[in-house]
C-alpha positions as CSV (number, residue, x, y, z in Angstrom):
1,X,0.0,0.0,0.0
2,X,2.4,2.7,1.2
3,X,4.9,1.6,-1.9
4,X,2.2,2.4,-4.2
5,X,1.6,5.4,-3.0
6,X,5.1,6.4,-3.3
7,X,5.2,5.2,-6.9
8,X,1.9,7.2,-7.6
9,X,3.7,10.5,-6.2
10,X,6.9,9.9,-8.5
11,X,4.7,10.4,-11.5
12,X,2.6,13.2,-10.0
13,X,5.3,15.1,-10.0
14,X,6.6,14.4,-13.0
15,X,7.1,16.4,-15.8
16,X,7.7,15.7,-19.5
17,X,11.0,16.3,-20.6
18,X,10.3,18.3,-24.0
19,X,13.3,16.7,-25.4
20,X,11.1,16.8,-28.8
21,X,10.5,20.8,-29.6
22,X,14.0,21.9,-29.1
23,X,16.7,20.8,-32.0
24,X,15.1,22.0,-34.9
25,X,16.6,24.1,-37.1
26,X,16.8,27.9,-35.9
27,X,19.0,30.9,-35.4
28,X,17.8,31.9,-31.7
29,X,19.5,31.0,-28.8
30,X,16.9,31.1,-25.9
31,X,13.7,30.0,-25.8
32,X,10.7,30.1,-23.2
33,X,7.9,27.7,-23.0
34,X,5.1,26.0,-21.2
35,X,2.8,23.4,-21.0
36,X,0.0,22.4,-19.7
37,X,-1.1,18.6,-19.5
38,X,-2.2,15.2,-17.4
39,X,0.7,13.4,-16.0
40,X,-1.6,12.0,-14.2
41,X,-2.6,15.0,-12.5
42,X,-2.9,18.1,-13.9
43,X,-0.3,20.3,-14.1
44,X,1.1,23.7,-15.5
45,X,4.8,23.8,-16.3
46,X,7.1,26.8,-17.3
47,X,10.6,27.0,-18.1
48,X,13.4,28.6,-20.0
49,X,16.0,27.0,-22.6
50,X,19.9,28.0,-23.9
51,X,21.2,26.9,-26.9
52,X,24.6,26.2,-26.3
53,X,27.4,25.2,-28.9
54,X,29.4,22.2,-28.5
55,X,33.1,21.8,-30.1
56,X,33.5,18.2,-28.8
57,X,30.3,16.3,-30.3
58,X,29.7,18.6,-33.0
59,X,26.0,19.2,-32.0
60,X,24.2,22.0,-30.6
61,X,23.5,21.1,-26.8
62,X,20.3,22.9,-25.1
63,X,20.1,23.0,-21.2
64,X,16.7,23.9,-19.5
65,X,15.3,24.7,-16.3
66,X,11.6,24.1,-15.5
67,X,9.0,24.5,-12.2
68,X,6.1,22.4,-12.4
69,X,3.1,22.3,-10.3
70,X,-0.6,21.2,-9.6
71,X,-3.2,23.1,-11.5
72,X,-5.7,23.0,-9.1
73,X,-3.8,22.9,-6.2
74,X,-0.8,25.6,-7.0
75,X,2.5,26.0,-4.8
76,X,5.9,24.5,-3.2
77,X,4.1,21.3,-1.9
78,X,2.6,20.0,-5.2
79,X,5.7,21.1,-7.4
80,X,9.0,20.3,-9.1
81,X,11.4,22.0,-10.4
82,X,14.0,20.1,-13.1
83,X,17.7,20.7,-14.3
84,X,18.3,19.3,-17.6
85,X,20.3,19.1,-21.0
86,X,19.3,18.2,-24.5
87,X,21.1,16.9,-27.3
88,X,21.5,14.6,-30.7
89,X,23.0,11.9,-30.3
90,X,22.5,11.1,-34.2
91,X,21.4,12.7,-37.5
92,X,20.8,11.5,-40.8
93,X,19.2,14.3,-43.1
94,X,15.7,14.9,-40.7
95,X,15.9,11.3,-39.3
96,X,16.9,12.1,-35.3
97,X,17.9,10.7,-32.2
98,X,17.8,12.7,-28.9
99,X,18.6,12.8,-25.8
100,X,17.7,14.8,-22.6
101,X,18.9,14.0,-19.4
102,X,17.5,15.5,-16.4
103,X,18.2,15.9,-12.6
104,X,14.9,17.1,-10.4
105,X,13.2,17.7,-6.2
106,X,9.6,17.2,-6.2
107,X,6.9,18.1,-3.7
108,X,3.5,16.4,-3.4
109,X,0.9,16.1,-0.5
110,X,-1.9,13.7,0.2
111,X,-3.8,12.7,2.9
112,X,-1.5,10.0,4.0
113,X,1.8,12.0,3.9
114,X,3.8,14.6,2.2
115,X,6.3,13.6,-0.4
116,X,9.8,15.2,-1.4
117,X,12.1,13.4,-4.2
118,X,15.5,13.2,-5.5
119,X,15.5,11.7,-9.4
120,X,17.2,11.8,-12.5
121,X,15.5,11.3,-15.6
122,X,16.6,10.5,-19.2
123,X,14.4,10.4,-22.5
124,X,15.2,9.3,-25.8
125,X,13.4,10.2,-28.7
126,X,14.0,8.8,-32.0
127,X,11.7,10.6,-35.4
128,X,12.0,12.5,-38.1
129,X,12.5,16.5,-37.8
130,X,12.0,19.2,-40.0
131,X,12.3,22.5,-40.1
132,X,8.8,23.4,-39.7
133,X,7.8,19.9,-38.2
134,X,8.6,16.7,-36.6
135,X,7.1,13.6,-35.6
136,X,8.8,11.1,-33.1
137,X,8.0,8.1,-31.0
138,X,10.1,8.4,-27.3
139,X,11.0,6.4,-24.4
140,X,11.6,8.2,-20.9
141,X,12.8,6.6,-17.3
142,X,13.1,7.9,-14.1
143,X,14.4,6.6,-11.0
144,X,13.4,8.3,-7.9
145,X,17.1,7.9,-5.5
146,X,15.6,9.5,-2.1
147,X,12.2,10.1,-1.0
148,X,11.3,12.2,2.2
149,X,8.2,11.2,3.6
150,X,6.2,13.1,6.8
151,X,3.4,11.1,7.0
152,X,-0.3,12.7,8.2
153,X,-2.1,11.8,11.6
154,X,-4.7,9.7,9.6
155,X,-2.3,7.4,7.8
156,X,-0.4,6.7,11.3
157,X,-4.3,6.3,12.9
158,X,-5.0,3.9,10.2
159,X,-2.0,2.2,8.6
160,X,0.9,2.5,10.9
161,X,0.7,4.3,13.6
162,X,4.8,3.7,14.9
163,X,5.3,4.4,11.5
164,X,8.6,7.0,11.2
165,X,9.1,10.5,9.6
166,X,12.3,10.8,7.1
167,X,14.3,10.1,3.8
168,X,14.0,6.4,2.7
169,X,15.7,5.1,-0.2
170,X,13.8,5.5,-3.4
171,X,11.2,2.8,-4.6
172,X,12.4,2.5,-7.9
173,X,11.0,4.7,-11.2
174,X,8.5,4.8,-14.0
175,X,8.8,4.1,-17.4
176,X,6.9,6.1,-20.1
177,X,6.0,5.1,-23.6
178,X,4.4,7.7,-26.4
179,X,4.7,9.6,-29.5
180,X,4.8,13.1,-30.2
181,X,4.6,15.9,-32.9
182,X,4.8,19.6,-33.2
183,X,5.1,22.4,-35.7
184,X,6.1,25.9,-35.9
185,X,3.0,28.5,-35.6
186,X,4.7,31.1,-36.3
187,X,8.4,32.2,-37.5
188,X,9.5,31.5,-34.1
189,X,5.9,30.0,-31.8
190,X,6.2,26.2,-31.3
191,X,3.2,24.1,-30.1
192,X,3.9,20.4,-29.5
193,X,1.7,17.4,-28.8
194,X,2.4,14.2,-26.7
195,X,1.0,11.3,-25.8
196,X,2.5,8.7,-23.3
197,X,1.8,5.7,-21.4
198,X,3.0,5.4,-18.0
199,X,4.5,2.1,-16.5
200,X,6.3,0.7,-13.3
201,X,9.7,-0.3,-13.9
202,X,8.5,-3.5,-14.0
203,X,6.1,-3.1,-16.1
204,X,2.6,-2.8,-14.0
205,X,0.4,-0.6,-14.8
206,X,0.0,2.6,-12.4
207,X,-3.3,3.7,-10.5
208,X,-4.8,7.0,-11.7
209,X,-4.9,8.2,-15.5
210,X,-4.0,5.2,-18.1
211,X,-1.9,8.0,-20.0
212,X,-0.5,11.3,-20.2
213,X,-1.5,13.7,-22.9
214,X,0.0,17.0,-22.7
215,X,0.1,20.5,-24.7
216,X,2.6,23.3,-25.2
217,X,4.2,25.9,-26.4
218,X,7.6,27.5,-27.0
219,X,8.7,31.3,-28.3
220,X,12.2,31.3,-29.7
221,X,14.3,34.9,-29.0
């Protein structure tokens, strides 16, 4: 029961990467976005990207920053804010393979406890990108290392009541299966569409929404 829980928070506050809207062909080097989607709750993300150049691999690496947080229930405890970097891993004329790796601290709260995290997360998204376009099917994982846990009067009352206040290790992570698109609006307005499936690292399914659809949007300066 209480590692389910766990589990359910891991993807509540987690965002999606956006590895998928970024490394298409442009001559700005900053970009804001948002987006708004279920994942499985609902939730409202902003960030902000740099293009960076990158002598060594030959490919333009993009680092981001992002807060995320409950729709309905806005602030620190239902939030999470997410360190990352972008880049191709492989090109061949628009066919593309990318990778974001992120590091993130989460907040959620229930009626059973309140839930901080420590995680890293990687996606990779394979598809073909044009400069006005892309579709591309994706694979994300993360792995949730620490989780700090102060659990509520009702869930001691009814589950455990010697139970302990603290950081535990991390239950594991979350898979996430999808596909994607986007186009350019404008000369430089983005809007991207994803659609993902949510697993257990083992493969079981989770409680709460059976997938993650989400929307956004990106202005390039």
């Amino acid at each position: 029961m209480k590692k389910g829980l766990i589990l359910l928070f891991t993807l509540l506050t987690s965002a999606s990467l956006d590895a998928q809207t970024t490394l298409r062909e442009n001559s700005t080097k900053n970009a804001v976005y948002g987006h708004l989607g279920i994942n499985p709750s609902t939730l409202l993300t902003v960030g902000y990207q740099r293009y960076l150049a990158d002598s060594v691999f030959n490919r333009e690496i993009i680092v981001f920053s992002e807060i995320s947080s409950s729709l309905f229930t806005p602030g620190p405890k239902d939030s999470e804010i997410k360190l990352g970097g972008i880049i191709s891993i492989y090109e061949w004329n628009k066919f593309k393979i990318i990778n974001s790796l992120n590091f993130s601290y989460g907040s959620a709260q229930s009626i059973n406890f309140d839930s901080k995290k420590l995680a890293v997360g990687d996606e990779l998204a394979i598809g073909f990108y044009g400069p006005k376009s892309f579709v591309a099917t994706s694979i994300e994982f993360e792995h949730v290392y620490l989780n700090h846990l102060k659990h509520s009067d009702y869930f001691k009352d009814t589950y455990f009541s010697d139970v302990k206040d603290g950081w535990y290790k991390g239950l594991g992570g979350a898979f996430q299966f999808g596909i994607e698109t986007g186009f350019t609006l404008k000369k430089k307005v983005d809007i991207h569409l994803e659609l993902k499936v949510p697993f257990t690292e083992k493969f079981n399914s989770y409680m709460g929404s059976p997938f993650h659809l989400t929307l956004g949007g990106r202005y390039r300066f």
